[in-house]
MARKE-632875 format. One record per atom (N, C-alpha, C): x, y, z negated. Coordinates in steps of 0.001 Angstrom, whole numbers, plus 524288, in hexadecimal, padded with zeros to 5 digits. Atoms other than C-alpha are relative to their C-alpha. Example, Ala and Ser with C-alpha at 12.3 -4.5 7.8 and 13.67 -1.06 7.14 Angstrom:
8037A7FB5A80000
8300C7EE6C7E188
80384804B080000
7FCCC7FB5A8003C
835667FBDC7E41C
7FCFE804427FD26
This chain:
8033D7FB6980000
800008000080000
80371804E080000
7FCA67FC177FE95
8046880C66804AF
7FED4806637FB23
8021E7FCAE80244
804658177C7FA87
7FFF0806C780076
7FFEB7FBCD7FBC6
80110824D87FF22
7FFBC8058B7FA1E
7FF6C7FE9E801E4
8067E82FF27F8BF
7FF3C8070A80198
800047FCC07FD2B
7FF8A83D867FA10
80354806067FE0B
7FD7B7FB0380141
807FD84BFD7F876
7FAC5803B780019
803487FA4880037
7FF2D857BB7F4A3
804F4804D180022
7FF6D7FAD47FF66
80136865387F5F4
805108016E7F9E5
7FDB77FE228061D
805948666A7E6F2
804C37FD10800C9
7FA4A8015880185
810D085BDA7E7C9
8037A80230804DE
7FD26800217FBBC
81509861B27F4C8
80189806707FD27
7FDE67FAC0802BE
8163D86FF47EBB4
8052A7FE637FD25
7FD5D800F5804FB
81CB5868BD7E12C
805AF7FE768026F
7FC1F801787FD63
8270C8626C7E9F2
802FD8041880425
7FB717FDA07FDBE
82ACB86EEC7F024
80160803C47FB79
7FE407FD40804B9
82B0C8768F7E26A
806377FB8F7FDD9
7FCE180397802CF
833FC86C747DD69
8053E7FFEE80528
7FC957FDC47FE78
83B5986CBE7EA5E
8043B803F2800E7
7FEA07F9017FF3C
83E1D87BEF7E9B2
803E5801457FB98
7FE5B800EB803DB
8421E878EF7DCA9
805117FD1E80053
7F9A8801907FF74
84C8086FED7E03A
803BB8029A802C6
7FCE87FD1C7FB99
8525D878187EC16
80265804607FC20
7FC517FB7F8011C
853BD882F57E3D9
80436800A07FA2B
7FBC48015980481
85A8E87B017D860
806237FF4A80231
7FD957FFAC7FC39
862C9877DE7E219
804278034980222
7FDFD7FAA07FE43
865C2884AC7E6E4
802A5803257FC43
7FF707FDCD804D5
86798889357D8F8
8057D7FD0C7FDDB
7FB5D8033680282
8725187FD07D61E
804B1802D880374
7FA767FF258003D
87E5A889AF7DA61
801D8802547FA69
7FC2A7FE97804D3
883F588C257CC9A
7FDCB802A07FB90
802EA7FCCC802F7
878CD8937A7C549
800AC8046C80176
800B97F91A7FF35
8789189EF47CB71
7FA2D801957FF34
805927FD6180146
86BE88A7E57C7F8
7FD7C7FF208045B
80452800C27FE84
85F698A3057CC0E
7FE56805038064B
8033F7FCBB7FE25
859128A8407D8DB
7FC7E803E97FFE4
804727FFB38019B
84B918A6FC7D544
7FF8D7FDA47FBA0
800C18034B80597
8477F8A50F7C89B
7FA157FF637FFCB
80494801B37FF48
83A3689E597C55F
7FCEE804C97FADD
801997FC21802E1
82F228A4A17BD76
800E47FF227FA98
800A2801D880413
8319489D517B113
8077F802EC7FFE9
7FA0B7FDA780071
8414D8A4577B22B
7FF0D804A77FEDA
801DC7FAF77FFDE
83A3B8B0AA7B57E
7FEDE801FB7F951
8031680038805FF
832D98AF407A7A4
802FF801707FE3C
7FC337FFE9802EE
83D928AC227A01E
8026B804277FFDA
7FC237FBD07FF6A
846C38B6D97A485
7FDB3804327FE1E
801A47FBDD8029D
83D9B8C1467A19B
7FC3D7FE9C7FC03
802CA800AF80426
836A38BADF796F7
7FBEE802507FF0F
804B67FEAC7FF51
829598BC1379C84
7FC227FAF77FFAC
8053780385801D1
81BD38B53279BFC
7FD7C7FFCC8068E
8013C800DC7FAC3
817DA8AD8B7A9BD
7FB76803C98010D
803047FA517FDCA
80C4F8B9C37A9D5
803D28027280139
7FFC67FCF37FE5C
815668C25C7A9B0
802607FFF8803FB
7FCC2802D87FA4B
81EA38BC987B50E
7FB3B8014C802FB
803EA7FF0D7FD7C
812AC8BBE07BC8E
7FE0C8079F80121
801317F7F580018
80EE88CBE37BA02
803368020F80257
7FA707FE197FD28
81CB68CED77BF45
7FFBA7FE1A80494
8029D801B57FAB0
818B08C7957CC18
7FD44802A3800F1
8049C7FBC47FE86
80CB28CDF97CC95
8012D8045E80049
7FEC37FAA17FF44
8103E8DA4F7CAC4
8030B8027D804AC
7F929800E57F92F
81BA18D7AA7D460
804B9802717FE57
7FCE88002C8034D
825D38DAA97CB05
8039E7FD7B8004D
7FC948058E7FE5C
82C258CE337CDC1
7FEB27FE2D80357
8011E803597FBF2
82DD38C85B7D937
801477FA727FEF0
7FEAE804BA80116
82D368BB6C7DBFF
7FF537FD40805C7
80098803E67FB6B
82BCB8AE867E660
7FDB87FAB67FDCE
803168049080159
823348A2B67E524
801407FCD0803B8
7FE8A804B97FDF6
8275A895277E868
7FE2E7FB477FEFE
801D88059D80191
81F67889E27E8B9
7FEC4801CB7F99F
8018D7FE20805F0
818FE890337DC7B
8032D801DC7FC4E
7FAA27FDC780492
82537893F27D5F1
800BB8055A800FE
7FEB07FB217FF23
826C98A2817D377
80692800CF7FFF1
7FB5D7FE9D80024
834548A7C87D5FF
8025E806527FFCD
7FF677F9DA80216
83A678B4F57D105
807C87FF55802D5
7FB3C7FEBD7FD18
847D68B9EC7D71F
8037B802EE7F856
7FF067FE548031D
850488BC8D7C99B
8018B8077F80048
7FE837FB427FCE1
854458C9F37D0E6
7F983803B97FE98
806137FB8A8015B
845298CEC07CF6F
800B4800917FB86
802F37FF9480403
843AC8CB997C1DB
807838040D7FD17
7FD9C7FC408049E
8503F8D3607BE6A
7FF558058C80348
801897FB4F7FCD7
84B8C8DF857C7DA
7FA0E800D77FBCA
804C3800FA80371
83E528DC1B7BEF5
8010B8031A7F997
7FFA87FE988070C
8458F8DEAE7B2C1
8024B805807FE86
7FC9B7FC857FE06
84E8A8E89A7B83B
7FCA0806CF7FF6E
803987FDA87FFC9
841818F0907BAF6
7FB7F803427FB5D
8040E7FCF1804E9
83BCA8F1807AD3E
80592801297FBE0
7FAE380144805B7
849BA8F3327A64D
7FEBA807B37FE4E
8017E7FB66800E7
8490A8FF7779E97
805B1801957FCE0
7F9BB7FDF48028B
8552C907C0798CF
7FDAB8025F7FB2F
């Protein structure tokens, strides 16, 4: 008996998220040099914000960004032009 195995839509996402993911581990492996793109959960951290407010800074258009296969991506270069912008003397 022949067993028939069908692909949806969702594992055909999941298998190129997970691809994109390896290429750019990949790519990432010359020596640790600083991150491209950093994800939104880096974004957070660094400015020790709350996933609203990440989001509000999108919206607003404050921060730019790029979406990949559902993954948001921030350029570390914005978010210090971001910080650069509210610094006060």
């Amino acid at each position: 008996m022949i067993t028939v195995e069908l692909i949806t839509k969702n594992d055909l996402e999941v298998f190129k998220t997970e691809l994109l993911n390896e290429i750019r581990e990949i790519l990432q492996e010359d020596g640790g040099s600083t991150k491209k793109w950093l994800k939104s959960a880096d974004v957070k951290n660094i400015l020790k914000i709350s996933t609203a407010s990440l989001q509000n800074l999108r919206i607003s258009g404050q921060l730019k960004f790029t979406k990949v296969g559902g993954i948001l991506y921030y350029k570390p270069e914005d978010i210090n032009s971001l910080l650069e912008a509210g610094y006060v003397e």
